[in-house]
C-alpha positions as CSV (number, residue, x, y, z in Angstrom):
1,X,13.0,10.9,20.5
2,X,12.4,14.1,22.4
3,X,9.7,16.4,20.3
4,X,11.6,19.3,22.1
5,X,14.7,18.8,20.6
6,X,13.6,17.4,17.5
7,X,11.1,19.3,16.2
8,X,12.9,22.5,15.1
9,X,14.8,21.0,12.9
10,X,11.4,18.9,11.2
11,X,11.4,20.9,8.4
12,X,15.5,20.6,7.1
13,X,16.5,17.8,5.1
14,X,18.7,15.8,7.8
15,X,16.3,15.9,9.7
16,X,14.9,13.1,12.1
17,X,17.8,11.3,12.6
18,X,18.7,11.5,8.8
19,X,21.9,13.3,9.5
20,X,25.7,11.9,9.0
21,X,25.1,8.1,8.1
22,X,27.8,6.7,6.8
23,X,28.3,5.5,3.3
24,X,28.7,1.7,2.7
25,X,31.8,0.4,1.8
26,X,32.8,-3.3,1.2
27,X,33.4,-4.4,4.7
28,X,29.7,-2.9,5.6
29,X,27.6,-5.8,6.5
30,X,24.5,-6.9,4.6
31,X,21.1,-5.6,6.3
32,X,17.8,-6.3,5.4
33,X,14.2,-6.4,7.5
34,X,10.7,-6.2,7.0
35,X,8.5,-2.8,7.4
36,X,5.2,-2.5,7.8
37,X,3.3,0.7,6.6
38,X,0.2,1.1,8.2
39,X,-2.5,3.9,9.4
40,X,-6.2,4.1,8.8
41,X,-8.0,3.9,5.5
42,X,-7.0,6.4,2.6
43,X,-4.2,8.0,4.1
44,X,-1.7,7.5,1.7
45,X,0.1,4.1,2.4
46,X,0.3,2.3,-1.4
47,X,1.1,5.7,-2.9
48,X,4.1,5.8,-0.5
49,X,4.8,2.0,-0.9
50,X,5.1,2.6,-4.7
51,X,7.2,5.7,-4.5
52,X,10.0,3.6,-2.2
53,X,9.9,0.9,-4.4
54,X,10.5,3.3,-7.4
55,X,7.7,1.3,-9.3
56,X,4.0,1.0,-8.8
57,X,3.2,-2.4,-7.3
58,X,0.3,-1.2,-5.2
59,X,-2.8,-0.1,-6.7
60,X,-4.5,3.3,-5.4
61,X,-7.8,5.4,-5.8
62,X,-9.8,7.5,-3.6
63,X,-11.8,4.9,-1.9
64,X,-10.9,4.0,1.5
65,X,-10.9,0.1,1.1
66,X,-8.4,-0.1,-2.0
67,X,-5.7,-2.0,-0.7
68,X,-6.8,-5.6,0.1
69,X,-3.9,-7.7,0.4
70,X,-0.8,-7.8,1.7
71,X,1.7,-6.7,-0.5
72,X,5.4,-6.7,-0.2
73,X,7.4,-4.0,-1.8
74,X,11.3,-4.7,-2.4
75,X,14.0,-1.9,-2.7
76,X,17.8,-2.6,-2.0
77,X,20.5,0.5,-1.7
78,X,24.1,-0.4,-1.3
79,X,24.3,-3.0,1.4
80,X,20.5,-2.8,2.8
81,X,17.7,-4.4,1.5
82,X,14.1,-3.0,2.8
83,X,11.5,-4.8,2.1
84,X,8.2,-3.0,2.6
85,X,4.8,-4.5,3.4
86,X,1.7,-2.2,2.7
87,X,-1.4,-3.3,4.6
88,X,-4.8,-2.6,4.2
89,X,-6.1,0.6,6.2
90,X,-7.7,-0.7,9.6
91,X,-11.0,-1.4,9.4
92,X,-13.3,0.7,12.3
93,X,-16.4,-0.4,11.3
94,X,-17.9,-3.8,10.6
95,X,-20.4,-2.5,7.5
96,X,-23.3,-4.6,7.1
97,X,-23.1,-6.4,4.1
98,X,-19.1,-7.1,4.1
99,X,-18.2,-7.6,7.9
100,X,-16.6,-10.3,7.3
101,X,-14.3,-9.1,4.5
102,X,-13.6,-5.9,7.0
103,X,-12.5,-8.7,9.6
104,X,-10.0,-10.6,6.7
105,X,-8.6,-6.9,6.4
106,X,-8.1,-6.5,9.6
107,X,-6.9,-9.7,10.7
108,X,-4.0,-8.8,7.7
109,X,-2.8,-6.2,9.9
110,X,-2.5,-7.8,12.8
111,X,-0.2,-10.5,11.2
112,X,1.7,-8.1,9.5
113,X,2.5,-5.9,12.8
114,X,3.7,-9.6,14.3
115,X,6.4,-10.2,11.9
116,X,8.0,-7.0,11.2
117,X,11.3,-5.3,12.5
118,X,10.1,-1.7,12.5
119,X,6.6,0.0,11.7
120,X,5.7,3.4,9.8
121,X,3.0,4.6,11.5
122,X,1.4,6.8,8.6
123,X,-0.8,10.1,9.5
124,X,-1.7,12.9,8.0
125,X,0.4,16.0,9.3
126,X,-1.2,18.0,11.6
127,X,-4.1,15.4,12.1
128,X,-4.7,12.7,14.5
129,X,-8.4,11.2,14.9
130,X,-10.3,8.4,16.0
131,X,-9.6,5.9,13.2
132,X,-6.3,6.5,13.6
133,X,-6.3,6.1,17.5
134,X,-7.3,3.1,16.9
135,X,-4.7,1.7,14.5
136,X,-1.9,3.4,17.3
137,X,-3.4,1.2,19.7
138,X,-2.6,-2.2,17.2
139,X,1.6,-1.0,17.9
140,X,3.2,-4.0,19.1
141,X,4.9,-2.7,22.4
142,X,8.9,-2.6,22.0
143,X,9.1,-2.1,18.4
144,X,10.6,0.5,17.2
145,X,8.0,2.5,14.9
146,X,9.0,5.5,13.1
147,X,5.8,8.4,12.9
148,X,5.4,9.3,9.1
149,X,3.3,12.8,9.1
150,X,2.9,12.4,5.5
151,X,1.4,15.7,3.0
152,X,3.6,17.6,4.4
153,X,2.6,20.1,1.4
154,X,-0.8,20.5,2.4
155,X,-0.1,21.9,5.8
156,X,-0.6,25.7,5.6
157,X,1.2,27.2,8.8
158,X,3.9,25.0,9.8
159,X,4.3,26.7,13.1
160,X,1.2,24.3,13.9
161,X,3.0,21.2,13.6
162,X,4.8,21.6,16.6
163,X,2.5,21.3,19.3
164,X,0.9,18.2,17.7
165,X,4.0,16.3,17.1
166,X,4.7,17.1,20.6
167,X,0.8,15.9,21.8
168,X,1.6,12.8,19.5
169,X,4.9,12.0,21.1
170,X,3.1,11.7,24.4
171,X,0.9,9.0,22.7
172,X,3.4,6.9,21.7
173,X,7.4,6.7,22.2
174,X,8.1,6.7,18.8
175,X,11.9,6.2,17.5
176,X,11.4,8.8,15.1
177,X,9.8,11.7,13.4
178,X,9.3,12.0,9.1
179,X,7.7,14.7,7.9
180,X,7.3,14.3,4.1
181,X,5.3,14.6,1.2
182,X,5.4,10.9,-0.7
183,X,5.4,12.5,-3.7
184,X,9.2,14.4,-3.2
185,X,11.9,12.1,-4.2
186,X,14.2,13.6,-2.0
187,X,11.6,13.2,0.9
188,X,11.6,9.2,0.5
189,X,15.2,8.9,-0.4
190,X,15.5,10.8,3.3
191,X,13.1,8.2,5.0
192,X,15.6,5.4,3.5
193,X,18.0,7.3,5.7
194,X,16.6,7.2,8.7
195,X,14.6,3.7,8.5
196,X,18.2,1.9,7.3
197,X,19.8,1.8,10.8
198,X,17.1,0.1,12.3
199,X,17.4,-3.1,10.3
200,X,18.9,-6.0,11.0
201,X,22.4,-6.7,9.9
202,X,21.4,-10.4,7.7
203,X,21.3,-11.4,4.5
204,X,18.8,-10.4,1.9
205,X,15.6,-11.6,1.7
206,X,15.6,-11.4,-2.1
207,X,17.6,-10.7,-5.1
208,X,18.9,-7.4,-5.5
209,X,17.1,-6.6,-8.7
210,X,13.4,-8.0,-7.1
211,X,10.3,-5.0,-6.7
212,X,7.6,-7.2,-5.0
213,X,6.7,-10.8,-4.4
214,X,3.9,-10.9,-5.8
215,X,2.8,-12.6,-9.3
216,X,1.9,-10.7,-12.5
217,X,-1.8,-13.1,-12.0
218,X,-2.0,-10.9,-9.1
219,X,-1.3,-7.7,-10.3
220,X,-3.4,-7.9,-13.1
221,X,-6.3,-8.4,-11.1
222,X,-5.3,-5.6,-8.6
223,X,-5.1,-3.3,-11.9
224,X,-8.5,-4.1,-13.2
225,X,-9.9,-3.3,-9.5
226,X,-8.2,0.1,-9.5
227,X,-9.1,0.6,-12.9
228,X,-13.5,-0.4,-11.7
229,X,-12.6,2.0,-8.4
230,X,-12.0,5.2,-10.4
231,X,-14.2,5.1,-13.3
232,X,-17.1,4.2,-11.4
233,X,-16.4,6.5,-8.5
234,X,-18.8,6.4,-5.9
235,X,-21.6,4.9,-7.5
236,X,-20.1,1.3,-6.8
237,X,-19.6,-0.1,-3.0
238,X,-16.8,-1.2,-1.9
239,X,-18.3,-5.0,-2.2
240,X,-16.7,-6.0,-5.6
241,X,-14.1,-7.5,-6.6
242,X,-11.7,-9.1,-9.7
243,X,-11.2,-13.0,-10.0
244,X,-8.5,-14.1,-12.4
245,X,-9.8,-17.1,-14.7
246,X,-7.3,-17.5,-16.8
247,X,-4.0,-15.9,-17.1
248,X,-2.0,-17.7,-20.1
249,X,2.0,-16.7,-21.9
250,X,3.1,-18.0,-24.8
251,X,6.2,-16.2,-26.8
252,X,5.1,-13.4,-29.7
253,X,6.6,-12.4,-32.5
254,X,8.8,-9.5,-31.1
255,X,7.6,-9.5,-27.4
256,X,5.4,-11.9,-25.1
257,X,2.0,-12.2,-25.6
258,X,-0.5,-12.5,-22.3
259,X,-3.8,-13.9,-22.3
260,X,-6.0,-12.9,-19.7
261,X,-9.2,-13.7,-19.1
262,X,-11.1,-12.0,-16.1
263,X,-14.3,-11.9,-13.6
264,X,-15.2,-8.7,-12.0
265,X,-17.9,-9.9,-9.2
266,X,-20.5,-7.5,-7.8
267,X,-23.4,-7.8,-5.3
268,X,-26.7,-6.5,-7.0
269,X,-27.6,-6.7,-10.6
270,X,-28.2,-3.1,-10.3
271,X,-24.2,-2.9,-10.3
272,X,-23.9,-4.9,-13.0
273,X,-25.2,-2.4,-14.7
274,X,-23.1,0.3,-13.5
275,X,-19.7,-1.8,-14.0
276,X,-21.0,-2.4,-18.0
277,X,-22.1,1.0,-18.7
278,X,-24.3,2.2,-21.5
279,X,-23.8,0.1,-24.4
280,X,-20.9,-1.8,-22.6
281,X,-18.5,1.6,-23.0
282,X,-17.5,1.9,-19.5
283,X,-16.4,-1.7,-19.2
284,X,-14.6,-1.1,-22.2
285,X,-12.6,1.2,-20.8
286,X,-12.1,-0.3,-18.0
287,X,-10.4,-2.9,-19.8
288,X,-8.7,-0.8,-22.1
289,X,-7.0,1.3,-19.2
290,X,-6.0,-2.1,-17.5
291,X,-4.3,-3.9,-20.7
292,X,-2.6,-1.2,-21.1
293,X,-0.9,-0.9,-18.0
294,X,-0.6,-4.6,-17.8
295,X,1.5,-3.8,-21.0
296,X,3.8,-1.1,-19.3
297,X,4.2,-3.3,-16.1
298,X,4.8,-6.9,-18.3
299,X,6.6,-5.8,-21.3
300,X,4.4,-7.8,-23.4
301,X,1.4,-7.5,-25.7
302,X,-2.3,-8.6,-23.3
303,X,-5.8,-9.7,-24.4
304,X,-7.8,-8.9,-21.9
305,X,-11.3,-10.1,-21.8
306,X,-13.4,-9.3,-19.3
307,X,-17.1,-10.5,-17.4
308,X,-19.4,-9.3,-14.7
309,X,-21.1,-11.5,-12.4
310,X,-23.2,-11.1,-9.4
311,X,-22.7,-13.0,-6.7
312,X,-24.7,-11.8,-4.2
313,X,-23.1,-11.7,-0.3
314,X,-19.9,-12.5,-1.2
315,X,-18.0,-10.4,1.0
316,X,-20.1,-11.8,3.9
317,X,-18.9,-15.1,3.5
318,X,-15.6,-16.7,4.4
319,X,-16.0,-19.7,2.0
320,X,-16.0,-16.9,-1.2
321,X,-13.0,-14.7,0.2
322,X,-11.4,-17.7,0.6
323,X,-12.0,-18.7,-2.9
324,X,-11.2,-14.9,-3.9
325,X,-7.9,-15.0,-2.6
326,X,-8.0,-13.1,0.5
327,X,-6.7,-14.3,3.7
């Protein structure tokens, strides 16, 4: 891509390579391939997942170490399947306390960048720091990877975009420029556009109907994490987490019923304390806020039951991320 050439035309919708691709009709081979979404910590990557999915599979909050996991995100238009694979942001600094959970994270990325067919490099428009220097640098060499300057809207003088896409195209050869918002439908249905071509023409991966790959077990204990994120803000560290103990289905009278049973593990009985709230209210709601979009996201009826534990170094240790699920 040539930022000279490009760039006036950043700002229309055909832009980026967008324009004139054909329409599929039934002699159009089957394409499908795997993208990985990646960029530093908090800079948007499950909220975009979730709007090209057209479902939320990826939790989100403020904090910077949300996304823990892997998570593949499945959305097939016409002939091509895409399936999606948020990462966790890039871990830049090995915090005492959880180094060895920053190094599962960032050992998740890595893998991820082996295996896919094209990579959205997500930034913020406009902006380009250190942390995100850093995840540039992780770009496997000969793969096409697409620069995302997602929230677009917050950029006040557009005219300024210009200069640093060019200064970022002499970072990297990227295949192509998005500038978006991941909160504009017609923004995402535009970066289906332009990713589409660079697929492989295969089979599917999935069925045409599937969102993610992962299980509901999994979801519900991502949704009880966002859920602990945002209404305890920033008086909890990053080091907690959600075990599922039990996650039973049995058929209801008029829709499934799903019984969950749940561990939220913290460091310090100090944030015990702050996870339980006075008089138990805030786990309360906690759990409250999480059944019910278990509810939405299953279609049935959920008892969730909920405990705090401390288990003190956990995200130091390899032997309990291991036994928490992470890779």
């Amino acid at each position: 891509m040539n930022p000279d050439t490009q760039a006036p035309d950043a700002f229309d919708d055909d832009a980026a390579g967008a324009d004139d691709h054909e329409g599929h009709d039934g002699d159009t081979p089957q394409r499908c391939g795997l993208i990985a979404i990646v960029g530093r910590p908090n800079v948007g990557k499950s909220t975009l997942l979730n709007a090209l999915v057209g479902q939320k599979i990826s939790i989100t909050s403020r904090k910077a170490q949300t996304t823990r996991h892997r998570i593949t995100g499945i959305r097939t238009l016409d002939e091509t399947q895409f399936v999606f694979v948020d990462t966790p942001g890039f871990q830049t600094q090995q915090t005492r306390g959880r180094a060895v959970l920053n190094r599962s994270l960032n050992r998740t990325v890595q893998g991820v960048l082996a295996d896919v067919d094209v990579v959205l490099f997500l930034v913020e428009a406009g902006r380009f720091g250190l942390d995100d220097a850093k995840v540039l640098a992780l770009l496997p060499p000969g793969k096409p990877a697409i620069l995302v300057a997602n929230k677009l809207d917050a950029v006040t003088r557009r005219t300024d975009i210009l200069p640093w896409l060019k200064s970022m195209q002499e970072r990297h050869a990227f295949a192509e420029f998005v500038p978006m918002s991941a909160t504009k439908t017609a923004d995402v249905e535009r970066l289906f556009r332009i990713v589409a071509p660079y697929l492989p023409e295969q089979p599917w991966l999935y069925e045409e109907d599937a969102l993610t790959d992962r299980s509901d077990r999994f979801m519900a204990a991502e949704l009880i994490r966002e859920k602990l994120f945002r209404l305890t803000g920033d008086e909890l560290p990053y080091s907690s987490t959600v075990v599922i103990d039990k996650y039973e289905e049995e058929e209801g009278a008029t829709r499934p019923l799903h019984r969950i049973a749940a561990t939220i593990v913290v460091e310090r009985d100090a944030h015990k304390g702050m996870v339980i709230g006075d008089g138990g209210e805030r786990l309360k709601r906690i759990g409250s806020e999480a059944r019910q979009e278990l509810e939405q996201l299953t279609g049935a009826k959920v008892f969730l039951e909920l405990w705090v534990k401390v288990r003190s170094g956990w995200a130091d240790s390899e032997e309990h991320l291991r036994s928490y699920g992470y890779e």
